[in-house]
C-alpha positions as a Python dict, from the first residue, in 0.01 Angstrom:
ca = {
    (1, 'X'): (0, 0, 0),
    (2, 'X'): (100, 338, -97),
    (3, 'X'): (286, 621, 158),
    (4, 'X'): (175, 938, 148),
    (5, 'X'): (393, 1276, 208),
    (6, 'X'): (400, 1600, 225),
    (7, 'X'): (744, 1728, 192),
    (8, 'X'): (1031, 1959, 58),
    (9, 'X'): (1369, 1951, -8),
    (10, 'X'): (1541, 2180, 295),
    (11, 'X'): (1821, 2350, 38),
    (12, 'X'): (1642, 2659, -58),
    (13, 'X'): (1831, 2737, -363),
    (14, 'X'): (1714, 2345, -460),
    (15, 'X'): (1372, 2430, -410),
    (16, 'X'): (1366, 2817, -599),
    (17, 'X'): (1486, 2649, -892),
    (18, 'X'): (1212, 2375, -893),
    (19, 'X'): (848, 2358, -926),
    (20, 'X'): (736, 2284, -581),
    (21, 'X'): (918, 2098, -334),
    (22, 'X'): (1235, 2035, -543),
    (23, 'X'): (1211, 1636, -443),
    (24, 'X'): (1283, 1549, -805),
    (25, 'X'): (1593, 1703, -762),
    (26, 'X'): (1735, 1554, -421),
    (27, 'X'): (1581, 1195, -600),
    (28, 'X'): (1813, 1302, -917),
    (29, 'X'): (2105, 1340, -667),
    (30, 'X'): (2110, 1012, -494),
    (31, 'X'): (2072, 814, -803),
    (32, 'X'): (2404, 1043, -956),
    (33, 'X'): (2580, 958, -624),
    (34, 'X'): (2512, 545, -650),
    (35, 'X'): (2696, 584, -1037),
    (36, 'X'): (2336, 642, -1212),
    (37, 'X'): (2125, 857, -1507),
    (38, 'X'): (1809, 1040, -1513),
    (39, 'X'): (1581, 1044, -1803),
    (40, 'X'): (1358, 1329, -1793),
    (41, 'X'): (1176, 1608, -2015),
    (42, 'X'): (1337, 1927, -2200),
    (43, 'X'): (1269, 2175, -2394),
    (44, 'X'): (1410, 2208, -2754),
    (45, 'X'): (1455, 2542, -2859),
    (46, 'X'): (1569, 2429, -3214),
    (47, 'X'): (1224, 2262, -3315),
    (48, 'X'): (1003, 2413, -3035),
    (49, 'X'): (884, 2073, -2884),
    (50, 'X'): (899, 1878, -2506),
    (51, 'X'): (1153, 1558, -2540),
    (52, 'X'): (1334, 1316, -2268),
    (53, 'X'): (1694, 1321, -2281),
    (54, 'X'): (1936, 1159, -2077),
    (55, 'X'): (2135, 1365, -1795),
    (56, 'X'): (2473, 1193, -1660),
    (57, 'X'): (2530, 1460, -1394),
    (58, 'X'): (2377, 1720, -1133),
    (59, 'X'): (2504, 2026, -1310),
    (60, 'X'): (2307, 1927, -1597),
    (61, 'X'): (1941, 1933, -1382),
    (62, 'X'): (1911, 2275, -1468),
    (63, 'X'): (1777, 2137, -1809),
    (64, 'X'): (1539, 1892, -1699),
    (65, 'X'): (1409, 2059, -1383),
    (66, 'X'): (1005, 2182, -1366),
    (67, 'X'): (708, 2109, -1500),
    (68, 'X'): (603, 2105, -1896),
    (69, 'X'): (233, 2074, -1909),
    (70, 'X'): (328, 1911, -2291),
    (71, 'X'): (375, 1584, -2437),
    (72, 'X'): (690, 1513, -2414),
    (73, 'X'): (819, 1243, -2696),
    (74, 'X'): (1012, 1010, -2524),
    (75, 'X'): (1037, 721, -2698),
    (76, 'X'): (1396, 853, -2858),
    (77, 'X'): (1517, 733, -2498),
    (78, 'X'): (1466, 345, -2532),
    (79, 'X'): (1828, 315, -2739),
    (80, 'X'): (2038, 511, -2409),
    (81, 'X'): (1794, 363, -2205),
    (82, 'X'): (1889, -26, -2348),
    (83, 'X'): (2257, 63, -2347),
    (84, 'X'): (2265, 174, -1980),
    (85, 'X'): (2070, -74, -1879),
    (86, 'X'): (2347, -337, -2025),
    (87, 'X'): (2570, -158, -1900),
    (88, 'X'): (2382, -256, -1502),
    (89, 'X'): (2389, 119, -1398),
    (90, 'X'): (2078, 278, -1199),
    (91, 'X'): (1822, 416, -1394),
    (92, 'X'): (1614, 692, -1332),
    (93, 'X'): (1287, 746, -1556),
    (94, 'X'): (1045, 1027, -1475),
    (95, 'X'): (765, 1092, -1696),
    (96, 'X'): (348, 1116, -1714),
    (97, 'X'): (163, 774, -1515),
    (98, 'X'): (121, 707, -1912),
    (99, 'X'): (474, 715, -1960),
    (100, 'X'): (597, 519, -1666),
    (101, 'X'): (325, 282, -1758),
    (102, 'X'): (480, 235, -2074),
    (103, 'X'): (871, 218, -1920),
    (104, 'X'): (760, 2, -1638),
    (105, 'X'): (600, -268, -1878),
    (106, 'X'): (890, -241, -2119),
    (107, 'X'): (1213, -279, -1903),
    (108, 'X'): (1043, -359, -1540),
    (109, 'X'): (1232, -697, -1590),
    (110, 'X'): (1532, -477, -1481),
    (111, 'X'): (1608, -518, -1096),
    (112, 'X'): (1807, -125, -1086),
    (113, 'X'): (1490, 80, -1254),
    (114, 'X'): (1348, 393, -1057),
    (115, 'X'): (1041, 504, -1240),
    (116, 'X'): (895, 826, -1082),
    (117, 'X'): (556, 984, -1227),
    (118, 'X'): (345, 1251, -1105),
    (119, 'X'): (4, 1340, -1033),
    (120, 'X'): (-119, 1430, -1383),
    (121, 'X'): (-374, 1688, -1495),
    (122, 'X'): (-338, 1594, -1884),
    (123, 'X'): (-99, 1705, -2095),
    (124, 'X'): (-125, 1935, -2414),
    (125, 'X'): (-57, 1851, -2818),
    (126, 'X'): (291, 1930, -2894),
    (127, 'X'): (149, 2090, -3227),
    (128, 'X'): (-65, 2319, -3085),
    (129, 'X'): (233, 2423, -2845),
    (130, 'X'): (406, 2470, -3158),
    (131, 'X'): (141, 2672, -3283),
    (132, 'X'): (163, 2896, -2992),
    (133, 'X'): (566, 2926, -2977),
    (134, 'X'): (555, 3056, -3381),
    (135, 'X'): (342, 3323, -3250),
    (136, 'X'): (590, 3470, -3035),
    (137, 'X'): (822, 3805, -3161),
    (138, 'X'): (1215, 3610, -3154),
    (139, 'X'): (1335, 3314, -3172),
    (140, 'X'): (1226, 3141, -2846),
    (141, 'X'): (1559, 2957, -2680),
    (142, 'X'): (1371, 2897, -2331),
    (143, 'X'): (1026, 2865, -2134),
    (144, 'X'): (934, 2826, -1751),
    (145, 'X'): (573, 2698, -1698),
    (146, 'X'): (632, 2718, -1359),
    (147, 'X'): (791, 3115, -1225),
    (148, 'X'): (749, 3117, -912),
    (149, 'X'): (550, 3429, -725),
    (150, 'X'): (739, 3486, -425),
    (151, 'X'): (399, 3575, -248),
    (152, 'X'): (78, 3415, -340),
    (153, 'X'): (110, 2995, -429),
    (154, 'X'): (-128, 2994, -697),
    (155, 'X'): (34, 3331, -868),
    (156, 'X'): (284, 3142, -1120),
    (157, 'X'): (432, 3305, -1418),
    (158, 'X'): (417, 3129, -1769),
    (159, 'X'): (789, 3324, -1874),
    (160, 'X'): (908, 3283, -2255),
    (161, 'X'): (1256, 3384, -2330),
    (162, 'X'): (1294, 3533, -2704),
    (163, 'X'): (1552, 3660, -2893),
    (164, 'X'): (1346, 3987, -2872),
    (165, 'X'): (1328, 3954, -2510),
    (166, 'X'): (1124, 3826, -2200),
    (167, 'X'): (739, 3783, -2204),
    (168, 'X'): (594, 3732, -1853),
    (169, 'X'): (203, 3620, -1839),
    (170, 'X'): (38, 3475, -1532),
    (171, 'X'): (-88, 3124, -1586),
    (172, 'X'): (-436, 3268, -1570),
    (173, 'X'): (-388, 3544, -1839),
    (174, 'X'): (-145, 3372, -2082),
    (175, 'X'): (-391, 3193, -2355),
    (176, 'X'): (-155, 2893, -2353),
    (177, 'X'): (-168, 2808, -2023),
    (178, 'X'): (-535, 2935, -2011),
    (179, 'X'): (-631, 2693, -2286),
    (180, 'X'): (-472, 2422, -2127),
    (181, 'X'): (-644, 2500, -1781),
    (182, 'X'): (-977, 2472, -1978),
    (183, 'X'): (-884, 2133, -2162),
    (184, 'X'): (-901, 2319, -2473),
    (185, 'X'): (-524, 2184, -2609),
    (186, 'X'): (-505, 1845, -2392),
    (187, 'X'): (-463, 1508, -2542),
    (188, 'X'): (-802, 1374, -2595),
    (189, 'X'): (-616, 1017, -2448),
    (190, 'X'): (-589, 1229, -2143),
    (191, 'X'): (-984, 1243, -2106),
    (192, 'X'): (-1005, 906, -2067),
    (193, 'X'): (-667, 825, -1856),
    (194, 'X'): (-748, 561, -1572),
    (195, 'X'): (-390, 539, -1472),
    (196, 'X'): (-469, 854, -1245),
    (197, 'X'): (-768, 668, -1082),
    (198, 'X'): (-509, 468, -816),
    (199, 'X'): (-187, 410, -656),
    (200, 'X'): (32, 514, -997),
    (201, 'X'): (276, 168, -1082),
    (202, 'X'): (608, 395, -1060),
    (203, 'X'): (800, 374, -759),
    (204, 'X'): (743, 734, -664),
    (205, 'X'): (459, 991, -765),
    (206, 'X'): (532, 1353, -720),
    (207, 'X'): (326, 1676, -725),
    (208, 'X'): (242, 2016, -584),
    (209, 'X'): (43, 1982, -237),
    (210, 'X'): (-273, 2242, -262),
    (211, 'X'): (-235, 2335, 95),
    (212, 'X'): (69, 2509, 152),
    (213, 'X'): (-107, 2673, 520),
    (214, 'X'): (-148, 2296, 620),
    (215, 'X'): (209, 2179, 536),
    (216, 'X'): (322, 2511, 751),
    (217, 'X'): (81, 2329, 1036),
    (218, 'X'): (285, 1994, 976),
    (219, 'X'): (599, 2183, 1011),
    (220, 'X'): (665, 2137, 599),
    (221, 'X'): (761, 2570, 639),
    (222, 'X'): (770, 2620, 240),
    (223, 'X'): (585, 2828, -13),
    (224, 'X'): (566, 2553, -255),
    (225, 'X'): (527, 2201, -80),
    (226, 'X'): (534, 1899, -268),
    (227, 'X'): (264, 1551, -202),
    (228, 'X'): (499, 1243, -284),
    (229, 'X'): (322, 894, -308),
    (230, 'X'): (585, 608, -206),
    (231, 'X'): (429, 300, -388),
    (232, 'X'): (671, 31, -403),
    (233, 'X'): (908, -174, -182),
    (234, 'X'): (1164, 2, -417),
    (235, 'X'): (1067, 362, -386),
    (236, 'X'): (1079, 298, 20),
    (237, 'X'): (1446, 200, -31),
    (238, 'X'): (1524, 494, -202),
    (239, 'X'): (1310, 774, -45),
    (240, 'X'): (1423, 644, 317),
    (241, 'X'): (1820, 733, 180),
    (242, 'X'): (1664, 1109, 63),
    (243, 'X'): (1455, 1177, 377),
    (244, 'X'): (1711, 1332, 603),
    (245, 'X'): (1765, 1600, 273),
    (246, 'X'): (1348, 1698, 372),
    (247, 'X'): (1170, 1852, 545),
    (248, 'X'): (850, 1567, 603),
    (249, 'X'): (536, 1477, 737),
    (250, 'X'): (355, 1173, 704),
    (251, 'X'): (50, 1343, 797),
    (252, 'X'): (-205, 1357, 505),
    (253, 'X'): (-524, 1301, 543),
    (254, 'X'): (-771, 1076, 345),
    (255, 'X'): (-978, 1383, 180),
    (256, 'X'): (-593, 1538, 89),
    (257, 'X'): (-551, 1230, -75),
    (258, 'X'): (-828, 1165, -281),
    (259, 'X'): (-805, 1483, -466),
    (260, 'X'): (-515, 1331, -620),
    (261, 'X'): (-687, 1049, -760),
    (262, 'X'): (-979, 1146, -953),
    (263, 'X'): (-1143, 1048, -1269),
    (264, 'X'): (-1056, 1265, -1607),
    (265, 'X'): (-1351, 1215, -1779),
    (266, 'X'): (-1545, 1450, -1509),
    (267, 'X'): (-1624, 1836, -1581),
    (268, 'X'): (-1516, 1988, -1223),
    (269, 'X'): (-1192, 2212, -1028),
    (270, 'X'): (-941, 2052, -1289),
    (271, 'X'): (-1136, 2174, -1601),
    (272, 'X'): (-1226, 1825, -1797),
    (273, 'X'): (-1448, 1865, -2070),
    (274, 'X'): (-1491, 1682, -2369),
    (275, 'X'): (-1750, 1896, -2525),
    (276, 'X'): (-1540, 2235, -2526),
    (277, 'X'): (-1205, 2040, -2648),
    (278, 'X'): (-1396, 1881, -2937),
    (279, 'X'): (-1590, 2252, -3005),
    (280, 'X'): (-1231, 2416, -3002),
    (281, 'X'): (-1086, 2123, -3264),
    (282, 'X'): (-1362, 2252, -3513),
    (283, 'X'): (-1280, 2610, -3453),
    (284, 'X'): (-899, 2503, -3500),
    (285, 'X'): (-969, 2407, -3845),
    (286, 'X'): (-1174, 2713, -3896),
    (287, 'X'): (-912, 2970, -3824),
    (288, 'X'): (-605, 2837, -3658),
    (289, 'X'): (-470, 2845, -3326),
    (290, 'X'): (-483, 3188, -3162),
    (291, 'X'): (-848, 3302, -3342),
    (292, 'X'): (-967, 2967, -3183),
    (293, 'X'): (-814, 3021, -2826),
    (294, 'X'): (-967, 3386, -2806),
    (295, 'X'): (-1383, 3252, -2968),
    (296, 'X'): (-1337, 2972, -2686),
    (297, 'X'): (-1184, 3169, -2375),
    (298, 'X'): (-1255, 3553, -2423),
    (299, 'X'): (-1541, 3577, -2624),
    (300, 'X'): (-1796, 3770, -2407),
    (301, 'X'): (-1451, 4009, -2374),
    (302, 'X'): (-1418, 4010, -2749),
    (303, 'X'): (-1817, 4116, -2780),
    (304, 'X'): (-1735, 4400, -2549),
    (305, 'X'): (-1468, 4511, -2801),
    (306, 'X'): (-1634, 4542, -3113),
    (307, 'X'): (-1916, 4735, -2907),
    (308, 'X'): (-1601, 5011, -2786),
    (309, 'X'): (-1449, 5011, -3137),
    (310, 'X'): (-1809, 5074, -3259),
    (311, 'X'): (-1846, 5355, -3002),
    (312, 'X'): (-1514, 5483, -3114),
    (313, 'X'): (-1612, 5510, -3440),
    (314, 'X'): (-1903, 5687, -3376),
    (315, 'X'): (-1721, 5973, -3249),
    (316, 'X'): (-1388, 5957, -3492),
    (317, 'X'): (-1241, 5858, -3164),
    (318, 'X'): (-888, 5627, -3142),
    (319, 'X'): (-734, 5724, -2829),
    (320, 'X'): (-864, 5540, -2545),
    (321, 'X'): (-813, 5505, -2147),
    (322, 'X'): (-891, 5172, -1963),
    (323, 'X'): (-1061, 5240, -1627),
    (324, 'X'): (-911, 5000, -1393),
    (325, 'X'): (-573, 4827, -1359),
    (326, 'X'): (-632, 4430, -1307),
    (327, 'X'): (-647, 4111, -1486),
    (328, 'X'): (-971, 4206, -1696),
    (329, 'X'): (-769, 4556, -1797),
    (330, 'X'): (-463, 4380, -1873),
    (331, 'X'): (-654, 4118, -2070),
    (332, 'X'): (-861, 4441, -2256),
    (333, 'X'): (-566, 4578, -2350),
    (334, 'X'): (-377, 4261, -2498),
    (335, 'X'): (-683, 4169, -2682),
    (336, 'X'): (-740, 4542, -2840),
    (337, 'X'): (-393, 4560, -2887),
    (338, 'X'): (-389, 4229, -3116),
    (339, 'X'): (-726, 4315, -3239),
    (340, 'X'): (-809, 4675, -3336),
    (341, 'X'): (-422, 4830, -3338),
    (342, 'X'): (-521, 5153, -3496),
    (343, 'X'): (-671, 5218, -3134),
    (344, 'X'): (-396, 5428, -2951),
    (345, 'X'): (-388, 5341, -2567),
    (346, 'X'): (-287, 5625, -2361),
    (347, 'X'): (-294, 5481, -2010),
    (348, 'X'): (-512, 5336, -1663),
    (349, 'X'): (-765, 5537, -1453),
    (350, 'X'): (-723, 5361, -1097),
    (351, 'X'): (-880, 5645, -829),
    (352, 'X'): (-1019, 5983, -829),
    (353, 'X'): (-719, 6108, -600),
    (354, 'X'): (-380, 6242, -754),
    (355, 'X'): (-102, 5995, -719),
    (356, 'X'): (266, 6022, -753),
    (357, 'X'): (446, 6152, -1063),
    (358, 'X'): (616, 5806, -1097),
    (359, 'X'): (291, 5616, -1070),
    (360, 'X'): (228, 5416, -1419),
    (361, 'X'): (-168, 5472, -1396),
    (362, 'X'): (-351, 5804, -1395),
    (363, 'X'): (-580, 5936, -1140),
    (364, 'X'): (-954, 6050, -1292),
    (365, 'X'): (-872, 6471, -1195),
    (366, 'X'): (-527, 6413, -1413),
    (367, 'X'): (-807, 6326, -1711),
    (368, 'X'): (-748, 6559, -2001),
    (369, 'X'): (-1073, 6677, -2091),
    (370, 'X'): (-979, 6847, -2407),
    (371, 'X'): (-848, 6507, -2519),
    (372, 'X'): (-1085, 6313, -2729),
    (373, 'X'): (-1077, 5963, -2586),
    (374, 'X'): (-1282, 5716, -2497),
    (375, 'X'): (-1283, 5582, -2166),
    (376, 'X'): (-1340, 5230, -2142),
    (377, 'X'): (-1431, 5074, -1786),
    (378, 'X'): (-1274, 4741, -1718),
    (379, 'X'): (-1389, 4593, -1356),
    (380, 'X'): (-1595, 4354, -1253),
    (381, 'X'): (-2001, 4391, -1219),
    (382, 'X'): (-2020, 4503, -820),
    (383, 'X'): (-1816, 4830, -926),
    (384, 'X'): (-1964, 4929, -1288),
    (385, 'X'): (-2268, 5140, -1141),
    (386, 'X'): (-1983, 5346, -844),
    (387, 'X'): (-1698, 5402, -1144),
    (388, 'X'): (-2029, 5534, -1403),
    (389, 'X'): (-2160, 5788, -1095),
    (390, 'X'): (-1821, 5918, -1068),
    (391, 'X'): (-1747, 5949, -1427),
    (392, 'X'): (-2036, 6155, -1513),
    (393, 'X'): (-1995, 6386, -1180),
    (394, 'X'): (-1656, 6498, -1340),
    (395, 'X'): (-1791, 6562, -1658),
    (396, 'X'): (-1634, 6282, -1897),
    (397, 'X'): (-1795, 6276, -2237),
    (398, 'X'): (-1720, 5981, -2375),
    (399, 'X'): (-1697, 5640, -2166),
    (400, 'X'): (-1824, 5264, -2203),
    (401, 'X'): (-1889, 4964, -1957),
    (402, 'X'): (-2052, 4672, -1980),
    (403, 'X'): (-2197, 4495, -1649),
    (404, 'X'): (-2114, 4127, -1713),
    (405, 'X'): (-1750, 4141, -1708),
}
């Protein structure tokens, strides 16, 4: 029967570098000190896809380390894999449940194997990742799925390194990550997975653990703790010659983990559902990859736009202010940006008080009246009808909202 854990590697610079907990690293470590190799997903900046590669050595981790949320082709392996295994060194092989599924049945007949999976939300078509990639301004040489906020645990940064520079997104706002957080760009295998059901068959499954206040409880003091499933006599071996590299507790409750091990083929918290990936396939075909990610995630915010650029219109108006200075601005701005660029942004209305010269938005008695632009609220519903009252009491001609965002 399975062990459950909540733990973290206690070398911080280990842990900054990593996803979560940074176990896959200390785990990388021990098999490097007992003469082994590691087998584990990159990215490949030459032909913009997710592939295993084999790593001889910790200084090479960097390359390997975090998670890809892509289908990683790994079957390019098996020859390194054979030739190490001949050669009776430890091997390391971390991949999807599918993947260690497929290791495990092809070379479990070999006694010095360590397969280590994680707890799997689906991963997304390499061609549509592709897709994405091309869109970007520079070559792109490397990605991080996984920045780290140094405050909030659920604030990570999707960061894309281009020969033109560095684009930094939250995973909420980027439409990558967005699309894969709706199932949009997920294997359709992935819908049906069972192998996530139950107890995983590699030696060691590894994830993030939701409740980082409850690991602080357990005395697991991260930001970013990691759940690790022990499920074999093996595993045991090996994570009892890691533990005294963690901080651990073997306290996890039943509820903590059964949200690990749930069905795919459910709508729910994780996103699964069949109906919008197959809608988004036909819009695919339609009108390619970024038309189809805005119809299926922002089209209510789309709607919105043509009304402003309508409005705009109306008055031979292009310059425009965005009232408000949060996601749903940000995501207004990108999306008029991309779509109507003959509109000329000229900054964001936060308060009606003056702020501070350096301050990047614009208070509402800085407005230049004489200025013709359009003033476009973006906030949610609860603050429309407040923002409209004050608009009108200092005289602004020429604003929109809409109540639904």
């Amino acid at each position: 029967m399975a062990k459950h854990y909540i733990g973290a590697c206690k070398d911080v610079e280990v842990r900054n570098n990593s996803s979560s907990g940074g176990i896959f690293t200390v785990l990388s470590n021990y098999v490097f000190d007992n003469d082994g190799i590691v087998f584990a997903a990159t990215y490949d900046q030459y032909d913009y896809s997710i592939k295993h590669i084999m790593i001889t050595n910790a200084d090479e981790l960097w390359k390997v380390r975090k998670s890809k949320y892509v289908w990683s082709n790994f079957k390019g392996i098996e020859i390194e894999m054979r030739e190490q295994i001949a050669m009776n060194r430890l091997v390391m092989f971390v991949g999807t449940p599918c993947q260690a599924a497929y290791i495990r049945n092809k070379y479990g007949f070999y006694k010095k194997l360590f397969v280590v999976d994680l707890f799997c939300h689906g991963t997304a078509e390499p061609f549509y990742f592709r897709d994405y990639l091309e869109l970007i301004d520079g070559k792109v040489r490397k990605i991080d799925f996984r920045g780290q906020s140094k405050h909030e645990r659920s604030n990570y940064q999707f960061v894309i390194t281009s020969d033109n520079g560095i684009l930094e997104e939250s995973f909420e706002e980027n439409i990558f990550t967005k699309a894969y957080a709706e199932s949009l760009i997920m294997k359709k295998s992935c819908f049906s997975c069972k192998l996530s059901e139950n107890i995983h068959v590699s030696d060691i499954t590894l994830g993030d653990f939701e409740w980082p206040d409850r690991a602080q409880e357990r005395n697991v003091r991260v930001l970013h703790p990691s759940i690790i499933s022990v499920n074999t006599e093996y595993g045991t071996k090996i994570f009892d010659n890691i533990k005294n590299n963690l901080y651990i507790s073997d306290i996890v409750t039943e509820d903590e983990v059964a949200f690990y091990y749930r069905s795919h083929s459910e709508k729910g918290a994780w996103g699964y559902n069949i109906a919008e990936k197959e809608k988004f396939e036909e819009d695919y075909k339609k009108w390619g990859f970024k038309e189809a990610v805005y119809r299926n995630l922002f089209q209510h915010e789309i709607n919105y736009l043509e009304k402003i650029y309508k409005y705009m219109q109306s008055f031979g108006i292009k310059n425009y202010y965005l009232y408000g200075n949060g996601c749903m601005a940000n995501r207004l701005h990108k999306l008029i940006t991309e779509l109507y660029p003959d509109c000329i942004f000229l900054g964001n209305i936060v308060t009606n008080k003056k702020l501070d010269e350096k301050s990047r938005v614009i208070a509402i008695d800085e407005y230049d009246f004489e200025k013709k632009a359009v003033i476009v609220v973006a906030v949610s519903k609860k603050y429309v009808k407040d923002i409209c009252e004050e608009l009108i009491r200092c005289g602004v001609k020429w604003y929109i909202y809409d109540e639904n965002l």
